[in-house]
Structure formats: C-alpha cells, structure tokens
C-alpha positions as CSV (number, residue, x, y, z in Angstrom):
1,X,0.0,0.0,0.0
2,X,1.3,3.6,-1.0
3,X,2.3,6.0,1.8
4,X,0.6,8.8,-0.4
5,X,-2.6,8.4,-2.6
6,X,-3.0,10.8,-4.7
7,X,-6.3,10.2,-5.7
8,X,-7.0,10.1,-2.2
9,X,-5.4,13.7,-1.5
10,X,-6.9,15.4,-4.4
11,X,-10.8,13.9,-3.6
12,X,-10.1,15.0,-0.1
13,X,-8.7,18.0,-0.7
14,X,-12.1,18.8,-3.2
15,X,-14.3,17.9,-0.8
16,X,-13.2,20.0,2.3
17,X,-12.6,22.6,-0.7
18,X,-16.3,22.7,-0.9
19,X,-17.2,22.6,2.4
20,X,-14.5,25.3,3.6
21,X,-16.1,27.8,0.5
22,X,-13.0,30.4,1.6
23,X,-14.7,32.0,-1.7
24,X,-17.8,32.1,-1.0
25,X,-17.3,33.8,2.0
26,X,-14.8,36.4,1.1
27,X,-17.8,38.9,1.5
28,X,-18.1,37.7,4.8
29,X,-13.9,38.2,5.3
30,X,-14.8,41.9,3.6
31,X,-17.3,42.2,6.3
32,X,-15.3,41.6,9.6
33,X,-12.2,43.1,8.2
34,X,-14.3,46.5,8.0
35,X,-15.4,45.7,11.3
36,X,-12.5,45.5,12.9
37,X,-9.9,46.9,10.7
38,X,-7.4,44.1,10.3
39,X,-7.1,40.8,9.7
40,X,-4.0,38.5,10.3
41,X,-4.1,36.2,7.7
42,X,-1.3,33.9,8.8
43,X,-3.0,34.0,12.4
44,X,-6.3,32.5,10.7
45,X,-4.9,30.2,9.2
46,X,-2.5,28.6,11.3
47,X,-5.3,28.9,13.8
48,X,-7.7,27.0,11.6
49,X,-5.3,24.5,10.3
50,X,-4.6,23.9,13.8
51,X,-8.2,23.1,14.8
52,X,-8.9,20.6,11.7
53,X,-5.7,18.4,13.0
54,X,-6.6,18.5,16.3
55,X,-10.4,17.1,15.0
56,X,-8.6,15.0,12.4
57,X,-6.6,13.2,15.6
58,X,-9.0,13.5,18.7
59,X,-12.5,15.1,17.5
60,X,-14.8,12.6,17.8
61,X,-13.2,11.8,21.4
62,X,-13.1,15.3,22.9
63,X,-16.5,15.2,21.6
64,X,-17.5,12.7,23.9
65,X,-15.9,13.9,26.3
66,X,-18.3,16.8,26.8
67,X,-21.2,14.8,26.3
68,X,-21.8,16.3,22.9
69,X,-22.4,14.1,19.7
70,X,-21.7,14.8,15.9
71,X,-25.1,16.4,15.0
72,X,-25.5,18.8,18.0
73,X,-21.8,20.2,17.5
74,X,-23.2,20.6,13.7
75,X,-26.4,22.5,15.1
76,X,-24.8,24.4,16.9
77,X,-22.3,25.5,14.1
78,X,-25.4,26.3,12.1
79,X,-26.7,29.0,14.6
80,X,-23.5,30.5,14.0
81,X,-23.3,30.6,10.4
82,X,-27.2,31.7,10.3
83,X,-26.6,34.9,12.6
84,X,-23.5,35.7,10.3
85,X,-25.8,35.4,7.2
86,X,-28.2,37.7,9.3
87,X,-26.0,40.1,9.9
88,X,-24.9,39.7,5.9
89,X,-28.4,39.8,4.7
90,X,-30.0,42.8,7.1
91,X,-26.5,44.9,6.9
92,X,-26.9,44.3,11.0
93,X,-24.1,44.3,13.5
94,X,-25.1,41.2,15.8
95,X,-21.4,40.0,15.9
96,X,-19.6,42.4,18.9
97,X,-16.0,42.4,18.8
98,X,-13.8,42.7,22.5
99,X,-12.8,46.5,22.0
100,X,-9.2,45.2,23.3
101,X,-9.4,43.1,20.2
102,X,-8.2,44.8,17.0
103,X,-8.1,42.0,15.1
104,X,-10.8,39.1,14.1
105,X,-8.4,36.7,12.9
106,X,-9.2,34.0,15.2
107,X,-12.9,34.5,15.9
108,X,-15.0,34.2,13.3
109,X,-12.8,34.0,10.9
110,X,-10.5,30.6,11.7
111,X,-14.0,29.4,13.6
112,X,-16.3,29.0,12.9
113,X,-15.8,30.8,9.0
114,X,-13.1,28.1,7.5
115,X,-13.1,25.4,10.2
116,X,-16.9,25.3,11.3
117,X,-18.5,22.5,11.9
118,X,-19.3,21.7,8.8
119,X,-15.6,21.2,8.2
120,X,-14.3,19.6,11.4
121,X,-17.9,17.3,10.7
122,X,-16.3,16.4,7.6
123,X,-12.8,15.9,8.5
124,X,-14.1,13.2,11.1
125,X,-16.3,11.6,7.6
126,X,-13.2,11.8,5.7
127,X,-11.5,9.1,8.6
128,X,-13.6,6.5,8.1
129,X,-12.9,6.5,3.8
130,X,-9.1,7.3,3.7
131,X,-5.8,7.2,5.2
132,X,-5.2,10.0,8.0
133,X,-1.6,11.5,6.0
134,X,-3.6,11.8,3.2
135,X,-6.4,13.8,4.9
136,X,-4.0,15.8,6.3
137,X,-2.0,16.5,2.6
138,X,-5.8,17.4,2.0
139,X,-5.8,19.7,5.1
140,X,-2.6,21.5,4.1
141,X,-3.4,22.1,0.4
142,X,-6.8,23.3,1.7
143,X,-4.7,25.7,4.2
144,X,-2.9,26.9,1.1
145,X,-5.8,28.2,-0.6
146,X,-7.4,29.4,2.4
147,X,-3.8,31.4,3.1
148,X,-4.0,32.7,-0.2
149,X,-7.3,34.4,-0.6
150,X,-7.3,35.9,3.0
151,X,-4.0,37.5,1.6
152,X,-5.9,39.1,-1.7
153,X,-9.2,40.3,0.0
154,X,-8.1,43.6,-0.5
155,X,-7.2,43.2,-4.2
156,X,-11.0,41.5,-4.7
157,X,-12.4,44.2,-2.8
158,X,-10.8,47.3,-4.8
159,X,-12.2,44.9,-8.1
160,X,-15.5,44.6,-6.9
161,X,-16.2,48.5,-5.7
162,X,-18.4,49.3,-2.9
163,X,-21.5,48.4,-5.3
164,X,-20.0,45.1,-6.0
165,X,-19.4,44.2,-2.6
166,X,-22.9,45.0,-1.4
167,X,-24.7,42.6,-4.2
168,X,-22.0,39.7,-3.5
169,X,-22.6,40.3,0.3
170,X,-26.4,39.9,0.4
171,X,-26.5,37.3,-2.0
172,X,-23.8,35.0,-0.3
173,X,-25.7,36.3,2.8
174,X,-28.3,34.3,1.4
175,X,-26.8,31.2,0.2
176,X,-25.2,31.2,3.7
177,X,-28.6,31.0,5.3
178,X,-29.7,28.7,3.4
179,X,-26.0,26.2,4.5
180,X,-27.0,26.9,7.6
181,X,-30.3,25.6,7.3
182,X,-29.8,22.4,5.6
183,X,-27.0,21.5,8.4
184,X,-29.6,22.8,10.9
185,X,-32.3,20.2,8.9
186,X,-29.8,17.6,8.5
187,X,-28.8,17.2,12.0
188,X,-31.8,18.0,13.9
C-alpha cells in the first residue's frame, strides 16, 4: 500500500474545498475586516489549520468527552453561520467584537468561518474512507488556498467597488442561510 494516494489527496482535498467555500465567504472576510480593521491572515490560518488536525486526531473523542455528539456540535455550528448570514443579509451588527481586540483573525474567521462544523464534521467523515496522511495532505493544500485568498481580500475588494461588494454580500448572505439551514435540517 502507498504512503501517499493521490487520488486520495486530491478527492479529499475537493471535498473539504467545498465545504470550507473560503470563496464564497470572502464577502463575509470583507465584512469583519471593516469591522475591525485588520485581519491576520497567517494567524487565521494557522489557527484553523490547527483546529482541523486536532479534530482530524482527537475530534470525535473530545466530543464525547463533553457529552456532545456529531449532530448537536453541527447544530450548533449552524446558529452561528445563520446569525452571520443575518447580519450579511440585514447589513446588522449582531457579531460584537472585544474592543481590546483589533483584530478578528481567530474569531469568526478561523471558527467558525473556515473550520466550522461543517468542516471539522467532515474531516471526522473523511476518517472513516481514507488514510489520516492523506487527509492531512488534504488539510494543508486546503490551508494553502485558504492562506491565499485571506492575503488578496483587499485586491478582490478594490475589483468589486463598494456596489459590487454589497450585491456579492447579500447574495452569499443568502446562500449562507440557506447552508446553515440544511445542516440545521440535516442534523436535527
């Protein structure tokens, strides 16, 4: 048996591609980095990365632990991601950051934004098909990406205008709302 499968890696990596969506929720990244002026992308990512292995190795455990099972932790991820779409749809400020906090690099942006748990959810699906080292080559290729387009926010935003950024905002605002209520339906 290989060490590395890469067809392995590469249907991982697509599948926690789509349930990460780092672009569909760049107006969403727009939207706390106006907010609250700054955000670190390295911090985020190393943050989130950092989460996802620690699922990938003891999730399901730590889980238990609390008492808590898959589908609550999922539920409870989907109130998140619905007040965000809220806040996205309604142009509302429910999300309050610390005012010692300058920065929303860790929270919401490395969770519940790219490692939710939708993504830690799937990261704990993705054990029982393949081989942990190539769900974690998934992980870091995913991290890449992620890295990536928190760098160029500011490039997309100057592309899309003020105009632009309002319509992609409400309408991923939307589509947010309606992830978080399938995974609220789904695991209920």
């Amino acid at each position: 048996m290989n060490f590395l499968s890469f067809q392995e890696i590469i249907t991982a990596t697509l599948t926690l591609f789509a349930m990460i969506d780092i672009l569909g929720a760049i107006p969403i990244i727009l939207s706390i980095r106006k907010k609250v002026k700054h955000v670190e992308s390295e911090k985020a990512t190393i943050a989130a990365g950092f989460l996802m292995l620690v699922f990938l190795f003891v999730g399901e455990n730590l889980l238990h632990l609390f008492g808590i099972d898959i589908s609550s932790f999922a539920v409870a991820g989907s109130i998140v991601i619905f007040i965000i779409a809220i806040e996205m749809i309604l142009g509302i400020d429910l999300f309050r950051n610390d005012p010692d906090e300058k920065s929303g690099s860790i929270i919401p942006i490395a969770f519940p934004i790219i490692a939710g748990s939708g993504t830690l959810t799937t990261i704990i699906s993705l054990k029982a098909v393949y081989q942990m080292q190539n769900i974690v080559a998934a992980i870091v290729l995913n991290l890449i990406i992620v890295y990536a387009v928190l760098k160029s926010t500011k490039h997309i935003e100057r592309i899309l205008g003020k105009s632009g950024l309002i319509l992609v905002r409400k309408f991923f605002g939307i589509v947010l709302l309606a992830i978080a209520v399938k995974l609220f339906k789904t695991n209920i």
